[in-house]
Backbone bond lengths (Angstrom), bond angles and torsions (degrees), N, CA, C in turn:
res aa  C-N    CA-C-N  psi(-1)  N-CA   C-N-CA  omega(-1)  CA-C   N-CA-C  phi
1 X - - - 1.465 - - 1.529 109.43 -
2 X 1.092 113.69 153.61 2.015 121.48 -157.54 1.709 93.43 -89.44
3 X 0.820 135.03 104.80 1.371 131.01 169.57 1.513 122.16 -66.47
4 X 1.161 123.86 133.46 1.598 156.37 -148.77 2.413 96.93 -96.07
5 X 1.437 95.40 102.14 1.462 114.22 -176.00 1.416 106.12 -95.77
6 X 1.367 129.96 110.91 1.791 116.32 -171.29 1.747 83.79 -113.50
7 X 1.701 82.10 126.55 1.515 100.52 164.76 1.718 110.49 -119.85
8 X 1.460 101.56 134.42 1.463 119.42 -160.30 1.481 91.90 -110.58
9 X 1.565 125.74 111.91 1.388 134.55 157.82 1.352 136.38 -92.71
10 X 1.395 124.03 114.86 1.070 118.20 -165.73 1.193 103.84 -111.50
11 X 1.840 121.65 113.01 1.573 98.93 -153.19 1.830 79.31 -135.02
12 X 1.458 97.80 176.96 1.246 117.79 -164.62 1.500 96.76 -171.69
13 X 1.777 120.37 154.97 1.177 126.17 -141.51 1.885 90.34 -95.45
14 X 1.503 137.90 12.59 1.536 150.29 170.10 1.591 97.06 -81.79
15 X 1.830 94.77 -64.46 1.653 92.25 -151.71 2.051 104.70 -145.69
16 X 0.804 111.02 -161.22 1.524 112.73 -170.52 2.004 94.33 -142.94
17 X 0.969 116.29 149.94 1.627 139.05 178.96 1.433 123.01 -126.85
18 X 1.179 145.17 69.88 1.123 146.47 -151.66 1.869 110.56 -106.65
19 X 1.510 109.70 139.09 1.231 102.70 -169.90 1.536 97.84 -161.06
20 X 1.269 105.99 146.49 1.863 117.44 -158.61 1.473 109.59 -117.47
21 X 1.261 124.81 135.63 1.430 120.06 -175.01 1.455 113.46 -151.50
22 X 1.791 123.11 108.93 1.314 127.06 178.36 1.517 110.03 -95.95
23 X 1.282 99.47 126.13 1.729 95.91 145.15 1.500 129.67 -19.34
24 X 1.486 102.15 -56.21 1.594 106.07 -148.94 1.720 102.96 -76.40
25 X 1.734 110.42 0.55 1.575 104.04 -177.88 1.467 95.89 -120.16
26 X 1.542 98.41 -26.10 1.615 100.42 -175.80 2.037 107.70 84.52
27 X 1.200 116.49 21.19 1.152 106.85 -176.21 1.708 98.16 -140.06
28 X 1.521 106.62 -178.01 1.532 125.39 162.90 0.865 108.34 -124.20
29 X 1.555 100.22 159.08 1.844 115.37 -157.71 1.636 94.19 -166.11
30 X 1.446 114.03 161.17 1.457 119.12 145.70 1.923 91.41 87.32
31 X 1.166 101.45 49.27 1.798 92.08 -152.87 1.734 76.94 -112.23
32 X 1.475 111.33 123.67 1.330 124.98 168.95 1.185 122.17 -140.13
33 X 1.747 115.20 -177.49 1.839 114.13 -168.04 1.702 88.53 -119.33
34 X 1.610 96.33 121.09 1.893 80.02 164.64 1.390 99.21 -141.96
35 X 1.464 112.75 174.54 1.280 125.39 -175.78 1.389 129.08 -69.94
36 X 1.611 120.39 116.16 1.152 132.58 174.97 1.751 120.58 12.75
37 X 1.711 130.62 -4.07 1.189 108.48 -154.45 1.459 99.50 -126.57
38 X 1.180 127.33 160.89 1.387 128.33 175.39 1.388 110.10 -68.41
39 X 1.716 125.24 -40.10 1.264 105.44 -173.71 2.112 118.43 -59.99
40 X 1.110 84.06 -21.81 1.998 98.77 -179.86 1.652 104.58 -71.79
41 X 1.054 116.43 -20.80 1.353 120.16 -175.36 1.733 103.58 -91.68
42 X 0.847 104.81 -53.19 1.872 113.28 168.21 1.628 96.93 -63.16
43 X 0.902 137.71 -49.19 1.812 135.93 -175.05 1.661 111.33 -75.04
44 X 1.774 114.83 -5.57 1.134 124.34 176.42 1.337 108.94 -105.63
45 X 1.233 121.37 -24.28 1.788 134.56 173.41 1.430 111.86 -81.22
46 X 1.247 91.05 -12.87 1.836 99.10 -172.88 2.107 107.55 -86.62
47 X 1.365 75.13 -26.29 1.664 85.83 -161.61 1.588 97.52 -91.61
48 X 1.326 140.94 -39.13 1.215 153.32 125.27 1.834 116.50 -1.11
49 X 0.958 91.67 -48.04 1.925 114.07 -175.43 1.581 93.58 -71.37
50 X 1.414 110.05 -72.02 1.317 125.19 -175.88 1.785 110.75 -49.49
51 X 1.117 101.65 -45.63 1.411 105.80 179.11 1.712 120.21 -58.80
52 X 1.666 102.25 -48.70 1.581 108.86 171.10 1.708 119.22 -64.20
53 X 1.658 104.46 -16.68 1.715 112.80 175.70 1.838 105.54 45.45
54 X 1.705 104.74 43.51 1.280 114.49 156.16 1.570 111.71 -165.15
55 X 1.214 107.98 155.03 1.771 110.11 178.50 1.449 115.82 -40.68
56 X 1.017 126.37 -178.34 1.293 109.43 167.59 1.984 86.95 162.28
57 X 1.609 89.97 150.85 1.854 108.75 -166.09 2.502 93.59 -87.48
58 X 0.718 111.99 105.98 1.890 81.44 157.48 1.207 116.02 -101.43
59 X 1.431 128.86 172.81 0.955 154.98 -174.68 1.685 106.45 -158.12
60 X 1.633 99.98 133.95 1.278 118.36 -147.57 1.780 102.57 -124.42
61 X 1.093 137.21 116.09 1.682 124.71 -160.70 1.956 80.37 -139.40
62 X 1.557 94.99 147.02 1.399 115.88 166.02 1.335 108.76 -170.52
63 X 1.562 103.71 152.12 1.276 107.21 -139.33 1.929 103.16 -94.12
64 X 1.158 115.43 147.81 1.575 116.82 -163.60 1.799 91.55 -57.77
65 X 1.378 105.46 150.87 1.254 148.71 -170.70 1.161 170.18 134.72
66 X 1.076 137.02 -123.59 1.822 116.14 173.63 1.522 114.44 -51.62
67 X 1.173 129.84 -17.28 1.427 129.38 -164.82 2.026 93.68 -94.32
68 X 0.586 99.14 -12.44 2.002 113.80 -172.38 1.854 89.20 44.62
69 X 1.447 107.98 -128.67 1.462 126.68 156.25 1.120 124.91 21.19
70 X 1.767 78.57 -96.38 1.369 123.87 -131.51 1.330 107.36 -57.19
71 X 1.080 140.35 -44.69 2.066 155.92 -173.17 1.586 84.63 -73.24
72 X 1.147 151.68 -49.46 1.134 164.38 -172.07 1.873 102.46 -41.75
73 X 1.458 82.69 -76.64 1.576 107.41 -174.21 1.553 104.27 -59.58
74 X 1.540 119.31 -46.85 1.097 127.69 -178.54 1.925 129.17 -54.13
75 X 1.184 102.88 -33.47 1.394 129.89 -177.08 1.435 103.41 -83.23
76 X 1.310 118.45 -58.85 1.812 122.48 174.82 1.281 100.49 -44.06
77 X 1.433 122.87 -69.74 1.363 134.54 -170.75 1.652 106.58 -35.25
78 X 1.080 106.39 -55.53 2.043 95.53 155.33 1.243 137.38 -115.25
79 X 1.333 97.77 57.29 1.548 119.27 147.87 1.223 92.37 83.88
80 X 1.690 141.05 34.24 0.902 115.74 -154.32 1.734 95.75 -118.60
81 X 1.399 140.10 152.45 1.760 125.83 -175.22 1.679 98.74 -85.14
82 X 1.083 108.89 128.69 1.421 114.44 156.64 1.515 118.60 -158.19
83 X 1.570 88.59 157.36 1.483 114.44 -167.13 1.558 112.60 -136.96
84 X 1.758 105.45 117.28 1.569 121.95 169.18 1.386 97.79 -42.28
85 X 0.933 146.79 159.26 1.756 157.26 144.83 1.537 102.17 -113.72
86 X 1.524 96.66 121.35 2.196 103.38 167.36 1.402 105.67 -67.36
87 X 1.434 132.09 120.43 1.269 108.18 166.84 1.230 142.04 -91.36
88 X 1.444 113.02 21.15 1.124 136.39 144.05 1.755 139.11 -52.07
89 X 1.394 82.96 -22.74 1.469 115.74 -171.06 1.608 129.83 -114.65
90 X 1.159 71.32 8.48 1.965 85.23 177.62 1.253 124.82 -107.80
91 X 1.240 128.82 107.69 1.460 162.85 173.13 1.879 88.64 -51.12
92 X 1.543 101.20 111.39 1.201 107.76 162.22 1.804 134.15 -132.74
93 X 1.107 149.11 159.67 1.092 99.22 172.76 1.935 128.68 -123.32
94 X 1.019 151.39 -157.16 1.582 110.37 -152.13 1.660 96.65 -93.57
95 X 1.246 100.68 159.69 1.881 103.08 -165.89 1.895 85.55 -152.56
96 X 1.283 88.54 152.03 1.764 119.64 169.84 1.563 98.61 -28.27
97 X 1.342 129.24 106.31 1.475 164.89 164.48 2.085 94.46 -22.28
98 X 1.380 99.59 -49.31 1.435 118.15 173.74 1.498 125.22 -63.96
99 X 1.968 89.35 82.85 2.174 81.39 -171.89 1.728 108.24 -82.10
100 X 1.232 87.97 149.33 1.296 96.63 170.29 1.755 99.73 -140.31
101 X 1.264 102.60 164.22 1.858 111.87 -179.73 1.629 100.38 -54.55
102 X 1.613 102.66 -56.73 1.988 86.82 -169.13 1.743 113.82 -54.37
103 X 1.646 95.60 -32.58 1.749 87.37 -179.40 1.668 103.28 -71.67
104 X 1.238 115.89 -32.80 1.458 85.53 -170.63 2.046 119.86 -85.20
105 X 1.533 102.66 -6.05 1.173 103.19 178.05 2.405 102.97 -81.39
106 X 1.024 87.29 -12.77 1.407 80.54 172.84 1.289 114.55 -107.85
107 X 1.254 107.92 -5.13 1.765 104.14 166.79 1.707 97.98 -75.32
108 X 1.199 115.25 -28.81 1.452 117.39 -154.83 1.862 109.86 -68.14
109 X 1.506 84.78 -55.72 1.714 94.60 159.12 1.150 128.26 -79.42
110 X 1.304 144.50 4.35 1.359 121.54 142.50 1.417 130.71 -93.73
111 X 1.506 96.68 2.46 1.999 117.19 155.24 1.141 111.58 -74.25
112 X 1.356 108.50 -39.44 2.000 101.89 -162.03 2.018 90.22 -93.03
113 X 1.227 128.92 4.45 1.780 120.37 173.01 1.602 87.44 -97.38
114 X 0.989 122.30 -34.52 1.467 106.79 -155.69 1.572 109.23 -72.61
115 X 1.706 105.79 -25.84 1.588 103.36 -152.92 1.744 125.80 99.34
116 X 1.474 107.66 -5.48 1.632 116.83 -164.97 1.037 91.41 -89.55
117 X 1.716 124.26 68.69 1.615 122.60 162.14 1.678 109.69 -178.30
118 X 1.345 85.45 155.69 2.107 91.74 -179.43 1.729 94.52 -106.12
119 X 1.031 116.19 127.32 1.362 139.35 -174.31 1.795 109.08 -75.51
120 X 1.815 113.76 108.46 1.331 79.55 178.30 1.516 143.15 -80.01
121 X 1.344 134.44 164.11 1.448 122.91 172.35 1.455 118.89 -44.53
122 X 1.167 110.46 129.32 1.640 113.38 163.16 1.321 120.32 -129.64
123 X 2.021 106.14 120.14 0.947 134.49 -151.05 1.854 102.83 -53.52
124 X 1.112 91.59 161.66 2.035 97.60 -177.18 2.009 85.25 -102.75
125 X 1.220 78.61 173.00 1.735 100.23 173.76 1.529 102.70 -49.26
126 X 1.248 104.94 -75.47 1.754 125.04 161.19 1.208 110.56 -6.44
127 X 1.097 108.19 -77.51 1.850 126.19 -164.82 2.076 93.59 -52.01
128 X 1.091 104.84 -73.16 1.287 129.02 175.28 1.471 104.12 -25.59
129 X 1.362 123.25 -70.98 1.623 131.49 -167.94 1.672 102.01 -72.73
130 X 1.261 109.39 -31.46 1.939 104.73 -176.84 1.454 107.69 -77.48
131 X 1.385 109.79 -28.41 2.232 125.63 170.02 1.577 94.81 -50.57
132 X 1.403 132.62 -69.93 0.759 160.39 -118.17 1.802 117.62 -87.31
133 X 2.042 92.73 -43.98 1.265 112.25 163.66 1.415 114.85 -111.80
134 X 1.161 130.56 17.24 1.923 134.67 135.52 1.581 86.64 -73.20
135 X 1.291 132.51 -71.00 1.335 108.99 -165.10 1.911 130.58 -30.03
136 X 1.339 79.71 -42.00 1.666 102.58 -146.91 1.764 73.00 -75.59
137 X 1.193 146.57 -36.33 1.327 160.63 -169.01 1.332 97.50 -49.87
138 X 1.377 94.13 -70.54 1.666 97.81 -165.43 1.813 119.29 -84.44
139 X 1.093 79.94 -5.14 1.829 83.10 179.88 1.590 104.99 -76.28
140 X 1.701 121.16 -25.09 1.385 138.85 162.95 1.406 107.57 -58.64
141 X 1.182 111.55 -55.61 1.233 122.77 174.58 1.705 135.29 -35.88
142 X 1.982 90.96 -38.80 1.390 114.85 -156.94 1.874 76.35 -90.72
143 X 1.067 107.99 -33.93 1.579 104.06 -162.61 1.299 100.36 -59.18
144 X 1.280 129.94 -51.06 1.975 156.79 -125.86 1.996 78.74 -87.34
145 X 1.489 101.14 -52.20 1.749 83.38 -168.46 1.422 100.61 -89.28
146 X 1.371 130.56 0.73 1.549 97.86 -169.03 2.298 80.84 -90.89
147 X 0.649 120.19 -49.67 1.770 110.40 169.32 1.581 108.33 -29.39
148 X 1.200 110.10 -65.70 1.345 86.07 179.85 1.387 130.88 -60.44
149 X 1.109 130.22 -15.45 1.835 145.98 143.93 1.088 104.87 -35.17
150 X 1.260 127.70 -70.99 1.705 134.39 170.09 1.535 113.01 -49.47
151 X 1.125 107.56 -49.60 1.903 89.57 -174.31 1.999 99.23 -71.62
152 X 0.887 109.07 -49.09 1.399 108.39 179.53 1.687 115.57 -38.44
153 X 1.487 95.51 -69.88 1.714 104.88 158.54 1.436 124.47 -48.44
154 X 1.440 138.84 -28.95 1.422 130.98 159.65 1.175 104.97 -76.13
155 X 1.451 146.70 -31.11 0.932 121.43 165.10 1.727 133.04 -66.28
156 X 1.013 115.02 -44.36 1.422 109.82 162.66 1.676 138.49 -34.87
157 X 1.676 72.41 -52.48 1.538 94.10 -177.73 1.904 103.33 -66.66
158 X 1.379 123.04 -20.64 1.266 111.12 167.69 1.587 112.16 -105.10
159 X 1.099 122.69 26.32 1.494 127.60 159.62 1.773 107.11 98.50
160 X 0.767 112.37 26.61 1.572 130.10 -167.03 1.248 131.54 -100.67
161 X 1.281 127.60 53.90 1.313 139.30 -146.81 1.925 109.12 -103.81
162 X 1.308 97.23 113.52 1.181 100.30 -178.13 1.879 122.34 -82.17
163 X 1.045 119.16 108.30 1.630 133.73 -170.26 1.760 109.24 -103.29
164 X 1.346 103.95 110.66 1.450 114.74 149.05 1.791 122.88 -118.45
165 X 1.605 88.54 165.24 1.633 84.24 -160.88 1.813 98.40 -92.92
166 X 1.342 123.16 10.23 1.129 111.54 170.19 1.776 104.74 -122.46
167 X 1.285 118.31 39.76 1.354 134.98 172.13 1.533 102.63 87.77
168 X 1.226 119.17 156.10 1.574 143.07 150.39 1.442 119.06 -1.43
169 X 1.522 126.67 26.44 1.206 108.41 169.45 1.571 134.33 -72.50
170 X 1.079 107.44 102.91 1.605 126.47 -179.74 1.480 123.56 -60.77
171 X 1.075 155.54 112.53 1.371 165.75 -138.00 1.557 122.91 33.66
172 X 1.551 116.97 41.27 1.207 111.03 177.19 1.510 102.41 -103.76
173 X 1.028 121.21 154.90 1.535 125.73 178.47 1.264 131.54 -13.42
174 X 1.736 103.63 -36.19 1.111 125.58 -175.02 1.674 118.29 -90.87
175 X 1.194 117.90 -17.79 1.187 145.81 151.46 1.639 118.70 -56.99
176 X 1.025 100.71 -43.40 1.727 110.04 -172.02 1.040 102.24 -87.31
177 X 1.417 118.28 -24.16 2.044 125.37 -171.45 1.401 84.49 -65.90
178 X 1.521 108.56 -46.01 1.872 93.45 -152.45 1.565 119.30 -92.98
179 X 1.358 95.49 0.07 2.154 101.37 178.34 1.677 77.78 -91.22
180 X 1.433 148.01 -55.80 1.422 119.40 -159.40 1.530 114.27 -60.68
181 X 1.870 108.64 -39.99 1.360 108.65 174.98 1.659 134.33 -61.47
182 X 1.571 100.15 -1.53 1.718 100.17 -151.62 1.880 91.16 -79.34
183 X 1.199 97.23 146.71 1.715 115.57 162.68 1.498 118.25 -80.15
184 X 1.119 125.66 167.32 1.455 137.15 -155.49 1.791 111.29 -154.80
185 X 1.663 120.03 121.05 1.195 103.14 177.22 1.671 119.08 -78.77
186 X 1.228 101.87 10.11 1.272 116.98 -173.99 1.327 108.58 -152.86
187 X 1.722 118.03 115.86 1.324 128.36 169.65 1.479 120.76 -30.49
188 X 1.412 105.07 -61.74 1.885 112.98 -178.05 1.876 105.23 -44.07
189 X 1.165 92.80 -37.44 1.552 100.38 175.10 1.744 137.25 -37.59
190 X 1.697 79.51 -46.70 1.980 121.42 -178.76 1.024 88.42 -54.81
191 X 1.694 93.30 -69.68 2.004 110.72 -158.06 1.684 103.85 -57.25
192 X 1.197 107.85 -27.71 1.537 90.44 -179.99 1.637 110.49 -72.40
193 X 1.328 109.10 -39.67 1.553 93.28 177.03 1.430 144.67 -87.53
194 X 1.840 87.34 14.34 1.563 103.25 -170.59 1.688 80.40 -96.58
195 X 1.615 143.03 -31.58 0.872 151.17 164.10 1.521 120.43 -25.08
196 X 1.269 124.37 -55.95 1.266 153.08 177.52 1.401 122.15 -64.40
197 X 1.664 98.93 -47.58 1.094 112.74 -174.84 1.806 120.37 -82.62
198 X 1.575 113.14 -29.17 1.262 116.07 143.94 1.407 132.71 -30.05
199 X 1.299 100.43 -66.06 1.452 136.23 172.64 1.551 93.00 -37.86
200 X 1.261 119.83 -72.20 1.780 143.61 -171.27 1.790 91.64 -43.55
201 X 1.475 129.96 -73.94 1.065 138.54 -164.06 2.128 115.38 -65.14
202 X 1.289 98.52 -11.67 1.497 110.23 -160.32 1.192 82.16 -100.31
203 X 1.533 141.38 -47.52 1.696 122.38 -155.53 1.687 94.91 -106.96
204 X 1.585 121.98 -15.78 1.401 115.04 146.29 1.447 122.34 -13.41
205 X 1.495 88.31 -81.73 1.420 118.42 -164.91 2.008 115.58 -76.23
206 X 1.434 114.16 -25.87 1.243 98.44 154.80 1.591 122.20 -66.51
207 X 1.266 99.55 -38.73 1.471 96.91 168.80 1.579 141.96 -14.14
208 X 1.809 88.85 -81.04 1.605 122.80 162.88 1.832 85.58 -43.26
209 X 0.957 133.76 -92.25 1.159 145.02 175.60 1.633 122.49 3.03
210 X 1.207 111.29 -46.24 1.426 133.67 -167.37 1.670 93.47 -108.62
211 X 1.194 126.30 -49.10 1.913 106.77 165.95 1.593 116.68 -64.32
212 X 1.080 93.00 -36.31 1.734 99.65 167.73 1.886 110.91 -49.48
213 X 0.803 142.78 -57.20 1.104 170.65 113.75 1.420 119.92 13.56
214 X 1.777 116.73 -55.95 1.548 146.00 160.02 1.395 116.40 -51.51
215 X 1.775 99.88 -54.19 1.670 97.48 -177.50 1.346 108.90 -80.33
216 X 1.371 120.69 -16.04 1.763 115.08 -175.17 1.968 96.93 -65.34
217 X 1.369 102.15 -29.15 1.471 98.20 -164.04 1.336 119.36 -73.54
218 X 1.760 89.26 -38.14 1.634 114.66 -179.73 1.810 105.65 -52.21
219 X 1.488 126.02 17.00 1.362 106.81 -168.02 1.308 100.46 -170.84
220 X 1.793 92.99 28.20 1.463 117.51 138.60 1.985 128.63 -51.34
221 X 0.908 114.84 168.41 1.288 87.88 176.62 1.754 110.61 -92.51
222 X 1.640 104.14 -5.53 1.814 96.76 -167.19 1.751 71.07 -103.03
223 X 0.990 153.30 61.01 1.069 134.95 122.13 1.780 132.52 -135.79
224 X 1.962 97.14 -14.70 1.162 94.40 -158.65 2.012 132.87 -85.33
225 X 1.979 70.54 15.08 2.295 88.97 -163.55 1.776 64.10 -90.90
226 X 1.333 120.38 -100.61 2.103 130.79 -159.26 2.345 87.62 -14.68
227 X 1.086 107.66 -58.90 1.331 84.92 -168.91 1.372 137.39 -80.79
228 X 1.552 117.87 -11.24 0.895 126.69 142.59 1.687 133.09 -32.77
229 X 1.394 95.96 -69.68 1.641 109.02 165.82 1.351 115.90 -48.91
230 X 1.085 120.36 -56.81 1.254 126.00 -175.81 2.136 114.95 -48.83
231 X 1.338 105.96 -60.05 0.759 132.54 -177.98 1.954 109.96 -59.85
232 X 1.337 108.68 -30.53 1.278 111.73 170.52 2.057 106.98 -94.80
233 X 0.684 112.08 -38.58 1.824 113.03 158.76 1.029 121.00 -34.55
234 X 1.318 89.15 -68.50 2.297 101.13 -176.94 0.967 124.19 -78.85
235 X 1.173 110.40 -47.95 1.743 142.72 -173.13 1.027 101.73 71.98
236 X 2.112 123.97 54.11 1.358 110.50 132.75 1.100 146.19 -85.25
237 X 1.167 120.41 -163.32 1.753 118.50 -170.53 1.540 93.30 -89.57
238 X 1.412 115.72 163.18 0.977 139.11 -176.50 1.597 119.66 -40.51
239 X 1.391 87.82 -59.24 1.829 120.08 -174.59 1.386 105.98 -55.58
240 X 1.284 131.90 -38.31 1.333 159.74 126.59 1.521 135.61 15.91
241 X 1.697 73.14 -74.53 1.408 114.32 177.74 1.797 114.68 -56.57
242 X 1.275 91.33 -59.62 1.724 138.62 -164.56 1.505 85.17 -53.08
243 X 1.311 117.23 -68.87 1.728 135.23 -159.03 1.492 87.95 -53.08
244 X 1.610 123.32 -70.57 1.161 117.04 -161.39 1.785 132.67 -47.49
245 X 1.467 84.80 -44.44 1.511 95.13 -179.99 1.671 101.27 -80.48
246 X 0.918 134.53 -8.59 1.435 137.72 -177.72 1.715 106.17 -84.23
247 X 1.097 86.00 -27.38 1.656 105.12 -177.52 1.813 118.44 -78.08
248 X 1.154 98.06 -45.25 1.330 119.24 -161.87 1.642 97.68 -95.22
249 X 1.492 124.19 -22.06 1.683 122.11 164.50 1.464 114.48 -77.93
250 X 1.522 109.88 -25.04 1.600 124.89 162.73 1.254 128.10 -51.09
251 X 1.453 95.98 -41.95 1.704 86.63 -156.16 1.667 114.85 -63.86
């Protein structure tokens, strides 16, 4: 049977710390400093292999942080096992007050053999591309109200004060009746606010466009049980919904 090699990385965006730990001796060994890259880490597992002069499975754990991903993605990509570690969640037990990388890359592997940790989620393609277009959503979004700031603000600034008798409601029908109707002592004036107001109706309507779009996704199958629930809990809207859990597979 292929015996199971836990390598504990303690990496940081300088250098990488690598350190190996079997059951069958009960110890760590092979604990070195190498350079930032995955191929050195595969060329350090290699030499590790060679060194034990038998087959053998590894498995590679480092603990979530500045690197997010990326070492993640990088390591799979050649065949390699790895696992985010929460470090919140790691069962350790008390060691010399004095950290250093080798202690913590060998604390790391005899956490990630034992099991003394919750592994974090790592996002699918999916997860990733649906983050990506809520983003792209709301960054439209962020645009849609800071315009309406501007048409509001050109209007003032040319004496243009919009009055209702049940207070200031701003983009209701009745609102929009009166920026298309308003007069201008100066044409360029018009055109500027028929300008705006295009503008106003065009990222509207991608909008609608882009929730349109959200709920088709929302009822996917990797999304549509989490948003469901969600959506019956809170009683938010969909779009809502979508962000949160998009959010929370991100972090």
């Amino acid at each position: 049977m292929t015996s199971i090699t836990y390598v504990g990385l303690d990496v940081h965006t300088t250098n990488y710390t690598a350190a190996c730990y079997r059951f069958e001796t009960d110890n760590t060994f092979a604990v070195s400093t190498l350079k930032p890259k995955a191929d050195e880490i595969v060329k350090y597992l290699n030499r590790v292999k060679k060194g034990l002069g038998e087959d053998c499975e590894f498995v590679c754990g480092y603990e979530a942080g500045c690197l997010g991903y990326s070492l993640y993605h990088e390591l799979t990509a050649k065949g390699v096992k790895c696992i985010i570690m929460a470090p919140s969640t790691m069962e350790t037990a008390p060691v010399n007050k004095i950290k250093t990388d080798k202690r913590d890359a060998m604390k790391i592997a005899k956490c990630l053999a034992k099991g003394g940790y919750k592994a974090v989620y790592v996002p699918t393609d999916e997860d990733n591309a649906v983050k990506e277009y809520i983003r792209m959503r709301d960054d439209v979004k962020d645009s849609l109200k800071r315009l309406k700031q501007q048409i509001v603000a050109f209007c003032i600034r040319n004496g243009k004060i919009f009055k209702n008798v049940v207070g200031k409601n701003y983009w209701t029908n009745k609102h929009l009746n009166w920026l298309k109707g308003l007069e201008f002592s100066h044409e360029v004036l018009k055109d500027t606010l028929n300008e705006y107001l295009i503008l106003y109706y065009v990222l509207c309507e991608k909008i609608d466009s882009y929730d349109m779009k959200i709920e088709e996704l929302s009822h996917t199958p990797r999304f549509e049980e989490p948003v469901k629930k969600l959506c019956c809990l809170t009683g938010v809207a969909t779009h809502t919904a979508m962000a949160v859990i998009s959010e929370i597979l991100l972090l």
